[in-house]
N, CA, C and O of each residue as an XYZ file, in Angstrom:
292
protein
N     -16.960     50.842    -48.224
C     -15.911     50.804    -47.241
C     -14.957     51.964    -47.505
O     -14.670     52.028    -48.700
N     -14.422     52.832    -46.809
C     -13.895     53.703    -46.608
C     -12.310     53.202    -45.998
O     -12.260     52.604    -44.923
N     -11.128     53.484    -46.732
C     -10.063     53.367    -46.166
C      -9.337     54.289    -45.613
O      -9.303     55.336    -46.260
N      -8.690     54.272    -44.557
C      -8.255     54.955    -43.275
C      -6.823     54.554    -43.684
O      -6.384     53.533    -44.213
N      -6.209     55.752    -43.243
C      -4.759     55.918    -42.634
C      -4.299     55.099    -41.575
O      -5.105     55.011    -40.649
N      -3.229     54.468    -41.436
C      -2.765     53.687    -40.816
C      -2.455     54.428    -39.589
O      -2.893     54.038    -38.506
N      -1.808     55.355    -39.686
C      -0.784     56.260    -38.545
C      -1.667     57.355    -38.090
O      -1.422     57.770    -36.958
N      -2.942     58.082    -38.928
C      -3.558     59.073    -38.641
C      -5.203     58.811    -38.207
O      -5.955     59.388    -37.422
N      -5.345     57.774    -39.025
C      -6.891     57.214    -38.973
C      -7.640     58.366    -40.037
O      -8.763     58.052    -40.433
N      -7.160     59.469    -40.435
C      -7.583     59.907    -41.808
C      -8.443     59.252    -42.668
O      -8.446     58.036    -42.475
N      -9.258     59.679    -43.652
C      -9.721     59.308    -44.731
C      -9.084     58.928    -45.844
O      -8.613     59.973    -46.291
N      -8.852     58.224    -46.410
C      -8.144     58.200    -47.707
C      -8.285     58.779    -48.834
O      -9.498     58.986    -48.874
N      -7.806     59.209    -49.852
C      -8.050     59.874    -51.159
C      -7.410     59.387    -52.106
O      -6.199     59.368    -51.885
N      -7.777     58.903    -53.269
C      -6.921     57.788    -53.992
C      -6.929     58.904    -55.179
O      -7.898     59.480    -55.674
N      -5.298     59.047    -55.531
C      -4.993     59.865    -56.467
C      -4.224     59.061    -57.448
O      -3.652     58.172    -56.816
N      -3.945     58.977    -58.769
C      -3.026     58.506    -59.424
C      -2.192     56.889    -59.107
O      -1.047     56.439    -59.112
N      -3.576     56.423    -58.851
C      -3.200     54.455    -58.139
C      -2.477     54.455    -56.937
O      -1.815     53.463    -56.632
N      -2.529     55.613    -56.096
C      -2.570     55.002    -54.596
C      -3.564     56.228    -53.824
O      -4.152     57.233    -54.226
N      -3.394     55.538    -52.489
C      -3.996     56.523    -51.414
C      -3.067     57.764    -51.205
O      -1.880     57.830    -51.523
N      -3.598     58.445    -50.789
C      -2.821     59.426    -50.196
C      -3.673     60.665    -48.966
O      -4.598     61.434    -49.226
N      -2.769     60.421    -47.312
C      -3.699     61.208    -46.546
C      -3.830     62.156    -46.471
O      -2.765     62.636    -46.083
N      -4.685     63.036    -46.628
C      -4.799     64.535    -46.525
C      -4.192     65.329    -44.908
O      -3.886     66.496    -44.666
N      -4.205     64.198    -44.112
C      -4.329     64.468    -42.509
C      -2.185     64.691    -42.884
O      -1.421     65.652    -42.973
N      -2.048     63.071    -42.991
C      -0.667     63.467    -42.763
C       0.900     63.228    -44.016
O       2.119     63.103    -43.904
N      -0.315     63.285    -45.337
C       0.397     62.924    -46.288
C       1.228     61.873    -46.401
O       2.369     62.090    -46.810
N       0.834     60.567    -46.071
C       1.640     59.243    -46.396
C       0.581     58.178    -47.744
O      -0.565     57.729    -47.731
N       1.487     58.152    -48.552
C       0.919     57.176    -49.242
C       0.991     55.917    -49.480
O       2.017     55.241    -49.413
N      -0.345     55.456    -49.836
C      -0.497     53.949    -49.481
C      -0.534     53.164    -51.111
O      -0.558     53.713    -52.213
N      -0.530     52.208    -50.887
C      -0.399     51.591    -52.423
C      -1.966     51.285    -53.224
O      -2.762     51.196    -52.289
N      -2.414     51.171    -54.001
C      -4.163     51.016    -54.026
C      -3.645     49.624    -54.678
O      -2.586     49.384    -55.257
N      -4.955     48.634    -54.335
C      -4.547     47.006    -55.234
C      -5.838     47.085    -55.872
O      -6.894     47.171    -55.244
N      -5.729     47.053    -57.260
C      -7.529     47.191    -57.881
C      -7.868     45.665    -57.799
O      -7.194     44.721    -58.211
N      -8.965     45.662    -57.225
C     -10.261     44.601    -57.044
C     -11.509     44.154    -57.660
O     -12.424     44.831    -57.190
N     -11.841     43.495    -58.318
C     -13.266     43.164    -58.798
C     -14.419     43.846    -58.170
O     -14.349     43.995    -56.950
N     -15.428     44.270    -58.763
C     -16.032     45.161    -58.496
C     -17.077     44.365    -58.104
O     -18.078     44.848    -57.576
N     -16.910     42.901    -58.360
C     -18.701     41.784    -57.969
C     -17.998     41.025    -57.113
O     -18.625     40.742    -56.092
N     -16.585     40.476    -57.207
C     -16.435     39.660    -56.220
C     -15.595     40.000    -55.410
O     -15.304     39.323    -54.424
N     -15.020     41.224    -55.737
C     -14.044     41.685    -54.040
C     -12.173     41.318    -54.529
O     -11.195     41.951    -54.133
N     -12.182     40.060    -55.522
C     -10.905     39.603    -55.529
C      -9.893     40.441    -56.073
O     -10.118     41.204    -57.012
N      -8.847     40.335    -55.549
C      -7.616     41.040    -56.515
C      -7.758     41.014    -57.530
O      -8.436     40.030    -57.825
N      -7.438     41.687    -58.501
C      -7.809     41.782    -59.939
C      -5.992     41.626    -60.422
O      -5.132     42.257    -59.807
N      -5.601     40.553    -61.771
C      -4.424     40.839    -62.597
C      -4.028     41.844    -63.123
O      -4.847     42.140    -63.994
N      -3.282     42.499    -63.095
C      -3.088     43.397    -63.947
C      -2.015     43.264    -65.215
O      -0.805     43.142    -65.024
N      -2.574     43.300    -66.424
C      -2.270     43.078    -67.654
C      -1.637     44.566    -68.350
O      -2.465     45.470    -68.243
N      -0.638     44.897    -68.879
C       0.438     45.885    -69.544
C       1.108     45.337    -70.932
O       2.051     44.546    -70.893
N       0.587     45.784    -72.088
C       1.153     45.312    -72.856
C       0.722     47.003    -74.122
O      -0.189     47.828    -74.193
N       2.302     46.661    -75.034
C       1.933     48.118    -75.450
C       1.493     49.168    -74.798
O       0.460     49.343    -75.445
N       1.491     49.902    -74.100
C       0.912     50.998    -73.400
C      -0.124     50.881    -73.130
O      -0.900     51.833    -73.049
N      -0.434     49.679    -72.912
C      -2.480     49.746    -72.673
C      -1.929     49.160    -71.166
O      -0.841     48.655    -70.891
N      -2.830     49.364    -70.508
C      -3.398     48.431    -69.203
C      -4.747     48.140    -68.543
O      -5.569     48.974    -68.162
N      -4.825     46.870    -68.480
C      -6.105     45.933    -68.561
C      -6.364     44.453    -67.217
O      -5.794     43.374    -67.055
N      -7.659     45.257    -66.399
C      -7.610     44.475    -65.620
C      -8.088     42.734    -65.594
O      -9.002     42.604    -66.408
N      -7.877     41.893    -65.171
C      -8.726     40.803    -65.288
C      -8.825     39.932    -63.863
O      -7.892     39.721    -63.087
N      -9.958     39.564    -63.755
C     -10.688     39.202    -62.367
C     -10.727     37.399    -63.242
O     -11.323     37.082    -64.272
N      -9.870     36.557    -62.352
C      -9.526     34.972    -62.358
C     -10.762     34.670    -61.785
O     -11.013     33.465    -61.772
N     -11.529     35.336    -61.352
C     -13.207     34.276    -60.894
C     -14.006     33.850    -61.284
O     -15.008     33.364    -60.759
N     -13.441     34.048    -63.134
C     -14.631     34.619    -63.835
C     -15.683     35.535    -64.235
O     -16.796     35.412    -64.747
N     -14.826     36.673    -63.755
C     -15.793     37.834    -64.274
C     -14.808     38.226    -65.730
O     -15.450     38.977    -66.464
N     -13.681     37.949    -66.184
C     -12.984     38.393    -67.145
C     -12.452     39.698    -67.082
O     -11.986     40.102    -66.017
N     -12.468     40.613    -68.386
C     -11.965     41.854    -68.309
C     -12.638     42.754    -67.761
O     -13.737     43.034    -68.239
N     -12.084     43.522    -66.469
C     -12.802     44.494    -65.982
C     -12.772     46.050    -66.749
O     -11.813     46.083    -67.519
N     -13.299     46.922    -66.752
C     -13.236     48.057    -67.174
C     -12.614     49.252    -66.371
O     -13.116     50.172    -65.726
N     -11.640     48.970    -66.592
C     -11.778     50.718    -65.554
C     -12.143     51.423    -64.741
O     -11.725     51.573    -63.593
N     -13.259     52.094    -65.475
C     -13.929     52.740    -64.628
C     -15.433     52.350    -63.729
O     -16.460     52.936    -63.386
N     -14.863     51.077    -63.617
C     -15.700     49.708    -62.832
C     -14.842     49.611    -61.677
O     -15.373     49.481    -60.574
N     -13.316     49.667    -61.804
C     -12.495     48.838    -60.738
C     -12.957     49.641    -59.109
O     -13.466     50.713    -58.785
N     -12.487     48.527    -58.455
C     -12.847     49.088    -56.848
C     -11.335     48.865    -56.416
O     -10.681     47.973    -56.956
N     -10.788     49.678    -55.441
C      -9.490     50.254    -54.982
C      -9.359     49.591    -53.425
O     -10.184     49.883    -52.560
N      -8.601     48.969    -53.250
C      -8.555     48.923    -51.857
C      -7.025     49.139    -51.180
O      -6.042     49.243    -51.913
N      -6.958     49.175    -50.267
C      -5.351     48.562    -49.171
C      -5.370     47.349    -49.237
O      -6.270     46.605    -48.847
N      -4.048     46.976    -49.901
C      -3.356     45.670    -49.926
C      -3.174     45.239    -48.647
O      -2.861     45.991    -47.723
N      -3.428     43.587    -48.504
C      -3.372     42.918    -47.101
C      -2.095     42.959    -46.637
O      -1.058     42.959    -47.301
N      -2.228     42.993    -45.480
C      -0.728     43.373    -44.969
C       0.029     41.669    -44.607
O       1.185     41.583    -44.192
Protein backbone atom coordinates (compact mmCIF):
# COMPACT_ATOMS: atom_id res chain seq x y z
CA UNK A 1 0.00 0.00 0.00
CA UNK A 2 1.31 3.19 -0.98
CA UNK A 3 0.42 6.38 1.04
CA UNK A 4 -0.79 9.51 -0.65
CA UNK A 5 -0.93 13.07 0.30
CA UNK A 6 -3.94 14.29 1.59
CA UNK A 7 -4.05 17.83 -0.20
CA UNK A 8 -1.84 16.75 -3.29
CA UNK A 9 -2.55 13.03 -3.82
CA UNK A 10 1.41 12.78 -4.06
CA UNK A 11 3.34 9.80 -3.11
CA UNK A 12 4.63 9.68 0.19
CA UNK A 13 8.28 9.43 1.34
CA UNK A 14 8.86 8.54 4.88
CA UNK A 15 11.90 10.31 6.21
CA UNK A 16 12.98 10.41 9.85
CA UNK A 17 9.32 8.83 11.35
CA UNK A 18 7.03 10.72 9.24
CA UNK A 19 5.85 11.22 5.66
CA UNK A 20 6.81 13.90 3.87
CA UNK A 21 5.41 15.12 0.15
CA UNK A 22 7.74 15.71 -2.41
CA UNK A 23 4.71 17.34 -4.53
CA UNK A 24 3.89 19.86 -1.80
CA UNK A 25 6.01 19.39 1.22
CA UNK A 26 3.50 18.73 4.11
CA UNK A 27 4.26 16.30 6.64
CA UNK A 28 2.39 13.58 7.90
CA UNK A 29 2.95 11.67 11.10
CA UNK A 30 4.07 7.77 10.35
CA UNK A 31 2.29 5.25 13.22
CA UNK A 32 4.62 2.01 13.08
CA UNK A 33 2.51 -1.18 12.60
CA UNK A 34 3.09 -4.89 12.87
CA UNK A 35 4.46 -6.19 10.01
CA UNK A 36 2.04 -9.78 10.22
CA UNK A 37 -0.88 -8.30 11.63
CA UNK A 38 -1.33 -4.71 10.44
CA UNK A 39 -1.92 -3.50 14.26
CA UNK A 40 -0.52 -0.41 15.80
CA UNK A 41 2.51 -1.32 17.33
CA UNK A 42 3.52 0.25 21.32
CA UNK A 43 6.12 2.09 21.37
CA UNK A 44 8.55 1.47 24.23
CA UNK A 45 11.58 4.40 25.21
CA UNK A 46 13.56 3.70 27.93
CA UNK A 47 17.28 4.80 28.28
CA UNK A 48 17.81 5.90 24.80
CA UNK A 49 16.74 2.73 23.25
CA UNK A 50 13.39 2.46 21.43
CA UNK A 51 11.48 -0.73 21.03
CA UNK A 52 8.47 -1.72 19.29
CA UNK A 53 5.85 -4.21 20.63
CA UNK A 54 2.81 -5.65 18.73
CA UNK A 55 -0.15 -6.59 21.83
CA UNK A 56 -1.37 -9.52 19.35
CA UNK A 57 1.15 -11.48 20.15
CA UNK A 58 3.74 -11.13 17.90
CA UNK A 59 5.97 -9.43 20.84
CA UNK A 60 9.07 -7.38 20.07
CA UNK A 61 9.21 -6.15 16.67
CA UNK A 62 12.53 -5.28 15.07
CA UNK A 63 13.00 -2.35 13.34
CA UNK A 64 13.88 -2.94 10.43
CA UNK A 65 10.68 -5.22 10.15
CA UNK A 66 8.27 -2.28 11.14
CA UNK A 67 5.62 -1.24 8.46
CA UNK A 68 4.73 2.67 8.48
CA UNK A 69 1.46 3.83 7.88
CA UNK A 70 -1.04 7.19 8.22
CA UNK A 71 -2.61 7.31 11.44
CA UNK A 72 -6.54 6.94 11.34
CA UNK A 73 -8.03 10.02 11.23
Amino acid sequence: MCERCESCQQPLSLRDGQFICPGCGAHFPAQPCCPTCQAPLEVLRACGATDYFCRNGHGLIARARLLFRLPAH
